[in-house]
N, C-alpha and C positions, 0 to 999 in steps of 0.2 A: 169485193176485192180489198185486200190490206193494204193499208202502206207505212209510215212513216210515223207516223202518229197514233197507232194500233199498238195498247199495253198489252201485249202478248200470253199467254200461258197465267201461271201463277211464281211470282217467287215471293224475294225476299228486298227491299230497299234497305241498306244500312246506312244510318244516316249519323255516324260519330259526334257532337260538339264540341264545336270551337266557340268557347265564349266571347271572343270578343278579338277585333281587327281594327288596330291603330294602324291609323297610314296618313300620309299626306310629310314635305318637306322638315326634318326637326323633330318626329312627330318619337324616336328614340329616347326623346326628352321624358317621357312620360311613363318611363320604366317603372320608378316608384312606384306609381298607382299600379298597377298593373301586377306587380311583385304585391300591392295588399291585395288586390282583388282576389288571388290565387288563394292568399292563405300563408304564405310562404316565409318562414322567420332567417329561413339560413340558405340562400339561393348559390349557388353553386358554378359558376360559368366555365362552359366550353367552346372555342376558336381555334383557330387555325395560326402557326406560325406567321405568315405572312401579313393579317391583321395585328399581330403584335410590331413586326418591322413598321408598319406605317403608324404605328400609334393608335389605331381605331379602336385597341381593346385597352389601352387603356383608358380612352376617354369615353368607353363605355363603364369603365369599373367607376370612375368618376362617378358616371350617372346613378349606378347602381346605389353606391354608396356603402354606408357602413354594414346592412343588413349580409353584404357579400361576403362567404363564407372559405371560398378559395377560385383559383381559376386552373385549368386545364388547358394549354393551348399550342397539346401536341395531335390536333387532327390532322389526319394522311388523307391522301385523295383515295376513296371506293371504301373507306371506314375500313382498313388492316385491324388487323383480331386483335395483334398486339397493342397497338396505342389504345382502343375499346378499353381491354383488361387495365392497363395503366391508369385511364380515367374513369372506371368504376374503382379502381384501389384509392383512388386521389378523392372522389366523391365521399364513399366508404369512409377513409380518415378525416373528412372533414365534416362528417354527421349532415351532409347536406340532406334536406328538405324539401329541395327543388332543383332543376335544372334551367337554364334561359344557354340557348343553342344557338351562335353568332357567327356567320357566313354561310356557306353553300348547302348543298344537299349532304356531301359528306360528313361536313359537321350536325347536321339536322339527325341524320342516320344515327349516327355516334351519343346524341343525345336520346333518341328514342333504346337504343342499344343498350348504352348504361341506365337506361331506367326500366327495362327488361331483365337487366340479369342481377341488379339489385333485386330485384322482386322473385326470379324465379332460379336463379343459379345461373352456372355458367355452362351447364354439360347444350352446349350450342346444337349438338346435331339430334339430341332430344327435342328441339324446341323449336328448328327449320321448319319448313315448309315442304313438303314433298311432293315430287310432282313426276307423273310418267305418264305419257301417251296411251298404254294400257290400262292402268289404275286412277287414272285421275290427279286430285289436284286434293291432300291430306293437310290441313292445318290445325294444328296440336293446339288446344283449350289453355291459354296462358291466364290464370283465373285469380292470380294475386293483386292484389292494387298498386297502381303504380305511382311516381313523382310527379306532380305536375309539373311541367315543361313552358317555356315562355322562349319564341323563339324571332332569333331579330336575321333574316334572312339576305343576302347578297348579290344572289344569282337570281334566275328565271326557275329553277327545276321543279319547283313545287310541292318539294318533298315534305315542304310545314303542313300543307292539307290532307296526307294520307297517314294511316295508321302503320302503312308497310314501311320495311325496311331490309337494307341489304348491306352482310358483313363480308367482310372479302377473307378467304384462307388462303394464305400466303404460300403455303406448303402445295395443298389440291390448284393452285391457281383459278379458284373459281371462286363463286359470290353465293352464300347462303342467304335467303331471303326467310322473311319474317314477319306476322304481321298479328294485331293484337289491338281489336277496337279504343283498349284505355290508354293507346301509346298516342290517340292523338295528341299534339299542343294545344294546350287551355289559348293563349293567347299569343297572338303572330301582330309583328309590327311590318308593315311596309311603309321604310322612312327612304324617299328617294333622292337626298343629302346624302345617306350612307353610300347607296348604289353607284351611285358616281364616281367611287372609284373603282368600282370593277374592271378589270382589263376587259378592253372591248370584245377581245378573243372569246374568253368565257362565257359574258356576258350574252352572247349572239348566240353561241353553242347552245348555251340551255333556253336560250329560247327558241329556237331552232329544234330543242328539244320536247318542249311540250308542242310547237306545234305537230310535232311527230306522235304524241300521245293523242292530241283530237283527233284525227285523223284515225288512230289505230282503237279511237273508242268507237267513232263512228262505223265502223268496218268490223268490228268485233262480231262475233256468236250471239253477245248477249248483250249487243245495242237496245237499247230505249229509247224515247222518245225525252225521257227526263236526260239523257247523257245528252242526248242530241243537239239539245236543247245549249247545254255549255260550251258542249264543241265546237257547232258553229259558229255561235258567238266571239270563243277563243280564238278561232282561225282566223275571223274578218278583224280582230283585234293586233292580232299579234301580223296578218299579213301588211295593215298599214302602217303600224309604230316601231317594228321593229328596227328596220332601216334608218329612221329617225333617231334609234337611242343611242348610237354608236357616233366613233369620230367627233370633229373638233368643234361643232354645230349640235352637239346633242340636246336634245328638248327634255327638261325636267317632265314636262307634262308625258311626254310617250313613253318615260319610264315609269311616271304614275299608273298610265294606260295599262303597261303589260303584268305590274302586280294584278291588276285586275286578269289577266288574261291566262297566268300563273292559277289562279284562283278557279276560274273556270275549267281552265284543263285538268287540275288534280281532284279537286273534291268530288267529283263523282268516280273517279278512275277505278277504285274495287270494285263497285256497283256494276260494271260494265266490263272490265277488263282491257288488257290494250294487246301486246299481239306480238310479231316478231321482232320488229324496231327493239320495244323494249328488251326482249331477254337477249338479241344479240348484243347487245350495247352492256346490259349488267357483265356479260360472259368477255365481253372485251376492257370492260376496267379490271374487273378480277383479274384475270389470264394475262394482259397486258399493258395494263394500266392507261386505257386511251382513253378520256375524258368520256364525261356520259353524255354531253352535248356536241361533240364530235364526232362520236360512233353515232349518233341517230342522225346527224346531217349525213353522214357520207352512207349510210346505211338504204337512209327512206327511200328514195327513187329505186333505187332495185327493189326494196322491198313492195313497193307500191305496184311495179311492174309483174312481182311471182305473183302479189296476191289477185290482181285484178282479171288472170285467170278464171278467177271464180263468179259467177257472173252478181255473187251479194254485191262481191267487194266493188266490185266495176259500177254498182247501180251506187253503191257508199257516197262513193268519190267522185262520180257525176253529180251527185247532193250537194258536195260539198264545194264541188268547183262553182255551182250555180251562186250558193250563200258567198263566193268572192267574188261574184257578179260577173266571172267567165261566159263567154258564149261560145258555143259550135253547134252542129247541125247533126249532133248524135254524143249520145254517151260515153261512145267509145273516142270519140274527137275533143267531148270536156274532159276527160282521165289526161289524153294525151297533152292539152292544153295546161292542165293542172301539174304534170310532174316536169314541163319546159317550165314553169312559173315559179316554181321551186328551186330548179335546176339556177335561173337567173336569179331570186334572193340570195341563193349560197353564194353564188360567185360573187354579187353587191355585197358582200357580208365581208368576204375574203375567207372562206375560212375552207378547209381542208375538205378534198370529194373521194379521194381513194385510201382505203387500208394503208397502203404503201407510205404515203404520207405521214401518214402517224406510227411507224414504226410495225406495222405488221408485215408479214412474210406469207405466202402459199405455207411454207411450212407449219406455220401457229394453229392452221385454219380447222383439219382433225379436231383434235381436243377442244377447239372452241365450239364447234360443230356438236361434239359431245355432250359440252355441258349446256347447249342450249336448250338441248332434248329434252334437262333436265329442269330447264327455270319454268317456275309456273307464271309465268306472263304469256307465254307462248298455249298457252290450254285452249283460250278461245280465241285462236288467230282463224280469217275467216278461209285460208287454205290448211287443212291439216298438215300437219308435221309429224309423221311417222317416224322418221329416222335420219342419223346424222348426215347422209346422203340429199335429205332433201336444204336443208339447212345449206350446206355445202351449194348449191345450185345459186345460193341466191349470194355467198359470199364471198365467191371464185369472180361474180361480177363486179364487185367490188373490190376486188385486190387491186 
């Protein structure tokens, strides 16, 4: 009899490096180093607007110091093509040598982005990701060297430990995804001094978010024993501290916690795949522009519901309830248990449960529908996705 710990068939483990993880209170202090250890003579910084209103980027350029070669700090929320191209033109003219990527996953994207098309051009739809329900899941050999990246992150989303990444087309309203083993970051700081002032909103979202990627790793096609292994861990991590990191009471310590927890959920995430959460959510920032840790809070509970249909996914997530020390008196009683438990974080969180709320309509839903068919995060969801009909089943529930 198999079970849970059975390395399966034959593949392939890809296993990226990350050279090196500064973290602990202050710990941004230690740029310098970190800028020699790379290599890097002309580093180049990319932020977000709102890090510059607060000062944070500049008292990161401080840190930086003279080696700093220019900054870039018109990141948009879902990485827009436009500002991408701006800040490869800005890099470009400034002969940067390196990149260091400072705030959320948009700007992490935006950094892996312009060190993609510095390397391979700009023709983007040559270079996506292709993905159809009949043909599979086609990713283009991007085989030039890239910039090393140093990235000082904000949020929970975890997009410093994966090599993917997703641009948003302003015109198609959809999100081109992307991905390319040498785009990981050499070095990721989690300093939780910075994090602090994250708006609670955000901050909750994207952790909210990756606990929606364990979850969708554990349940995958092409679960393992090694993903498993993170995700559980993630989940009992992120289900105790996250409530902790929020409001007027927040613990430095449970925001040290969930780096760690950030960390678990993304590094294995290619390896394994994740599933519908994710490509509704990229297909709802493109199309809509609704936060990525938004669309996976209001998302997961229906999604958890279509997939549990499948009796993998039902057995996943009885696993999973059990590693958060759940108890009922059947499988189908811990799923149930597990998505009231969920259902109650969000609402302790405050944060938004329906489409509606964040600005979607029944009308948006088609075209979003469409382009989910087309994200490859959706390839190894553990109920198949044939067509924008089924997609729609699960997102009429959530309107």
């Amino acid at each position: 009899m198999s079970n849970q710990s059975d390395i399966k068939g034959k593949g392939i483990l890809v296993m990226p490096r990350t050279e090196a993880m500064f973290y602990g209170p202050g710990s941004a202090g230690q740029l310098p180093g970190a800028i020699a250890m790379t290599g890097m003579q002309r580093p180049f910084l990319l932020a977000t607007p709102s890090l510059v209103k607060n000062g944070q980027v500049e008292a990161l350029e401080k840190i930086i110091g003279a080696p700093l070669c220019g900054t870039y700090a018109g990141s948009t929320a879902h990485n827009q093509m436009p500002s991408v191209l701006a800040a490869v033109d800005a890099a470009r003219a400034s002969n940067a040598d390196g990149l260091i990527a400072f705030g959320g996953s948009s700007v992490v994207d935006m950094s892996k982005s312009v060190a993609m098309i510095l390397a391979e051009g700009n023709d983007l739809e040559a270079l996506r990701i292709r993905y159809s329900p009949e043909d599979g899941v086609h990713i283009p050999a991007l085989n030039h060297p890239k910039l090393p990246q140093i990235v000082v992150p904000t949020t929970l989303s975890g997009s410093e430990y994966t090599f993917a990444m997703a641009i948003t087309d302003p015109d198609k309203r959809e999100k081109l995804m992307f991905a390319d083993s040498k785009l990981i970051p050499k070095i990721i700081f989690h300093d939780s001094e910075i994090c602090q002032s994250t708006p609670d909103r955000l901050w909750a979202g994207t952790g909210m978010k990756i606990f929606a990627d364990c979850l969708e790793m554990i349940m995958s096609l092409k679960a393992m024993p090694m993903g498993n292994l993170y995700a559980y861990e993630g989940l009992k991590v992120l289900f105790e501290n996250l409530p902790k990191s929020i409001g007027t009471n927040t613990s430095t310590q449970a925001i040290q916690n969930l780096h760690y927890a950030a960390y678990l959920a993304m590094s294995m995430a290619f390896n394994v795949s994740l599933g519908l959460v994710a490509g509704v959510r990229h297909q709802l920032g493109g199309g809509k522009n609704v936060p990525h840790g938004e669309a996976s809070t209001i998302m997961l509970p229906h999604v958890l519901r279509w997939n549990r249909e499948t009796a993998s996914a039902e057995t996943a997530l009885a696993a999973a309830a059990r590693h958060l020390d759940l108890t009922a008196n059947s499988d189908a009683a811990l799923v149930d248990k597990l998505i009231e438990e969920i259902e109650a974080m969000v609402s302790g969180l405050g944060l938004p449960t329906t489409l509606s709320q964040v600005g979607v309509s029944s009308h948006d839903l088609p075209l979003i529908a469409e382009h989910v068919c087309g994200d490859s995060s959706v390839a190894f969801n553990p109920r198949r996705i044939n067509t924008p009909d089924d997609v729609m089943q699960v997102l009429t529930q959530a309107i």
